[in-house]
N, C-alpha and C positions, 0 to 999 in steps of 0.2 A: 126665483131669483132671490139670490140674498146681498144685503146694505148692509154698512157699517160704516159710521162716519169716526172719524177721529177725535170729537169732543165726545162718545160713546167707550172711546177705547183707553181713555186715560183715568178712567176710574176703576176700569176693571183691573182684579189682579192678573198678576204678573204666573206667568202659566210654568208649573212643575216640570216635573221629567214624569209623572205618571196621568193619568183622569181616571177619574171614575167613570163606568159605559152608562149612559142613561138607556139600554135599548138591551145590555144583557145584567146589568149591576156588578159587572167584575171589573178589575184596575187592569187598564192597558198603558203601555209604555207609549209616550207622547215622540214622534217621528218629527222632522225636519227635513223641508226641500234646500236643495244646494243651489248656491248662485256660481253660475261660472264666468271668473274672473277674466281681464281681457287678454291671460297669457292661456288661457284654455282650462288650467286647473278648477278646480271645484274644491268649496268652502260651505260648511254649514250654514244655513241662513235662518232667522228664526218668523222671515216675512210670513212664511204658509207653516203651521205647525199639524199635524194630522194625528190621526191614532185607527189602530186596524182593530176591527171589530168583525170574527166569521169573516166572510170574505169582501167583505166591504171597507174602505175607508172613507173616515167623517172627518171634516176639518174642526178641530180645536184650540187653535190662535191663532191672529194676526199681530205679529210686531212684538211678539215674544208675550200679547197679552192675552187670556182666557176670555173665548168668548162662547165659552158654556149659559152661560146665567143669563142670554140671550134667548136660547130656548126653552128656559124653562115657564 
């Protein structure tokens, strides 16, 4: 299980468009879930931000903040 509280999340920086991988050391391009709005459409949200790594994806922000420096 993973936490993260919101006085946790307001000093972390505010998360790029790339991360660095801790698990291969190369730069991945930081992904976004879409929220869909109440007419059906979908709009980028930056609530979940993810990055693909080999065939895996690992979460790298909540609320458009980096919350890398969590696991190190």
């Amino acid at each position: 299980m993973f936490t993260i509280g919101n006085d946790e999340l307001k000093n972390n920086p505010s998360l790029g468009d790339f991360i660095l991988c801790p698990h291969c050391g190369e730069r991945h391009i930081i992904q976004h879930g879409d929220e869909i709005l109440p007419d059906g459409t979908k709009k980028k949200s930056k609530l979940l931000s993810f990055y693909k790594c080999r065939d895996k994806c690992f979460l790298a922000g909540v609320n458009g903040k980096n919350i890398m420096s969590k696991f190190k």
